[in-house]
N, C-alpha and C positions, 0 to 999 in steps of 0.2 A: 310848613313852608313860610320863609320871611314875605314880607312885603315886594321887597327888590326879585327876589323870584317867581311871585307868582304875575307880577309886573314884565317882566322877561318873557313869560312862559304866553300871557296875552299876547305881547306885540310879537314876539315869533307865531303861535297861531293864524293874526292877521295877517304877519307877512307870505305865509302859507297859501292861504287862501287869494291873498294880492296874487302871487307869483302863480297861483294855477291860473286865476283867470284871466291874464294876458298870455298864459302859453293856448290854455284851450280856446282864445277869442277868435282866431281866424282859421283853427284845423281843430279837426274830431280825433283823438289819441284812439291807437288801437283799442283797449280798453272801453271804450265807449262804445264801440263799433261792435263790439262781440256781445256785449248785453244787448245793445238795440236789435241787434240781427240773431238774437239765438232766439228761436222761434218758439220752443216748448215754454218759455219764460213771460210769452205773451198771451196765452191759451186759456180757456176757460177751463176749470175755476178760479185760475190767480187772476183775471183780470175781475172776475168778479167780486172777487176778496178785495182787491186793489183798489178798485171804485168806492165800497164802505170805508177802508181806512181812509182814505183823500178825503169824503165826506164829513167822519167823526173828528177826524185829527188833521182838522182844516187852519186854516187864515181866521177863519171865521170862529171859533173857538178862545184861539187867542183875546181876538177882539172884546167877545162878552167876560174872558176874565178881568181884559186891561181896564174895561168900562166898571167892572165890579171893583176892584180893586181903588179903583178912584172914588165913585161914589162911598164905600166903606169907608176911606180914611178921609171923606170928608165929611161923613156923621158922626164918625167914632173920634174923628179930629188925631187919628194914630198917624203920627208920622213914620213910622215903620213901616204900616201900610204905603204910605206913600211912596218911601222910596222905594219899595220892589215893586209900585207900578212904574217909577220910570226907570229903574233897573229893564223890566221887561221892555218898555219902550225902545229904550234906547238898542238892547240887545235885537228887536224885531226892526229898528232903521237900517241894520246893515241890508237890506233886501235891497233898498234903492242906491246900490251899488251896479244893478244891472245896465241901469241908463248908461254907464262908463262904458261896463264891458260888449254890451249888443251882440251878443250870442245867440247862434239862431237856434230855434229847438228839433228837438227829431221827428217834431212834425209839424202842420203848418199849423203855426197859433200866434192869436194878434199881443204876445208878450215876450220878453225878454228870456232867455234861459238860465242866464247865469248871475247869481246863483237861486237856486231854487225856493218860490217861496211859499210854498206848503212847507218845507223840511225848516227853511227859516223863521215860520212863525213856532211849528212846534219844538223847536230846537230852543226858542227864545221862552217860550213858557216850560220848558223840561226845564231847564237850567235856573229859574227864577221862583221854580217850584221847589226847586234842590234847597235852593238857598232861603226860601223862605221857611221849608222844614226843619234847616240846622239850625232855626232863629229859633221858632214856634213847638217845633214838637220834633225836639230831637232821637229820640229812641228809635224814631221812624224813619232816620234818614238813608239808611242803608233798605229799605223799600223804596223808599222816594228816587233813590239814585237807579236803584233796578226801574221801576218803573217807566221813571224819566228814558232811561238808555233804552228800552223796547220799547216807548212811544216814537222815538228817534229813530230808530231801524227801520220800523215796521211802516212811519212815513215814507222814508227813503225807499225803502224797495217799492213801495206801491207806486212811486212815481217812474219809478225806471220801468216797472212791468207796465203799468200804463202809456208808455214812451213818450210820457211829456215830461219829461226831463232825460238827459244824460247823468249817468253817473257821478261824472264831477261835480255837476250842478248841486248833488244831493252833498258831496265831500266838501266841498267849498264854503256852502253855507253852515253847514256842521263848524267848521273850522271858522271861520268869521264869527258865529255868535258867542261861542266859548271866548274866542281872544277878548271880543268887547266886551262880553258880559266879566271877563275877568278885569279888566280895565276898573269898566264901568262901578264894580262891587266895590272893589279897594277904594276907589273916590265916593261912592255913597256911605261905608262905614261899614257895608254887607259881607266884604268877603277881607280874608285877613287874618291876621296871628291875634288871636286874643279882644276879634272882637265880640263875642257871644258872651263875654264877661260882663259886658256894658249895659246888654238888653234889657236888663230890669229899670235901667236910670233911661231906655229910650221914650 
């Protein structure tokens, strides 16, 4: 893919995720309705499953890579490292997009719903992790990318069977971070036609 296209293919992702979440800002879509209300969805053992993954595949996970990743390329003095820490940064700020939208959740909690960010931190480290394995250790990246994609999933549903989030919430931010993080790679050097050619001169 050229540059001009994967540059396209970001900013229609964000505008994806822009345009859901002014339509879901002041009504719940039937779709949301039917996950929140289908009752076997909510039952032990999935909520108990649900509760470990939210736990493991937190905010809080994110954080100790970003803080690793910083402290590394500032021993190793690798600026490689550095840009896929604010690669990740930047890909994890679309969360404070919620302050805009004020979506309420499907259940009473003193946060924002939209868009979701358990799904937005690990969404931001799947995709940072992708792209740091197509730099670093490329034979592995078709694991990286499986991985990444069922760390992604397996957040999102744990939060819809937990019912602190809607659906969209979980869509929204999936689609917000891709867009940015595509953005954001092409302006680091990360993401693009022929840049892996370069890594040995980074």
């Amino acid at each position: 893919m050229s540059r001009v296209v994967i540059a396209l293919v970001g900013l229609l992702l964000i505008g994806v995720s822009t345009a859901l979440g002014v339509f879901v800002r002041d009504e719940v879509p039937a779709l949301d309705v039917r996950f929140n209300s289908y009752d076997p969805l909510h039952t032990r053992p999935l909520t108990f499953v649900a509760e470990w993954v939210s736990f493991v595949l937190s905010p809080g996970l994110a954080t100790i890579v970003l803080l690793g990743l910083a402290v590394r390329s500032w021993l190793a003095k690798d600026f490689l490292l550095f840009r896929v820490g604010v690669l990740l940064g930047l890909c994890w700020c679309t969360v404070l997009v919620r302050y805009a939208y004020r979506r309420v959740r499907p259940i009473d909690f003193p946060k924002w719903s939209y868009p979701s960010g358990h799904v937005t931190a690990v969404t931001a480290l799947a995709f940072t992790a992708v792209v740091a394995c197509a730099w670093l250790a490329r034979r592995w990246l078709r694991v990286a990318v499986a991985l990444a994609a069922s760390a992604v999933v397996l957040t999102a549903a744990s939060r819809v069977v937990l019912r602190m989030h809607w659906f969209t919430d979980t869509a929204g931010a999936v689609t917000a971070v891709v867009g940015v993080g595509l953005l954001a790679g092409l302006a680091l050097g990360l993401v693009g036609p022929g840049v892996l050619s370069n890594r040995d001169r980074t």
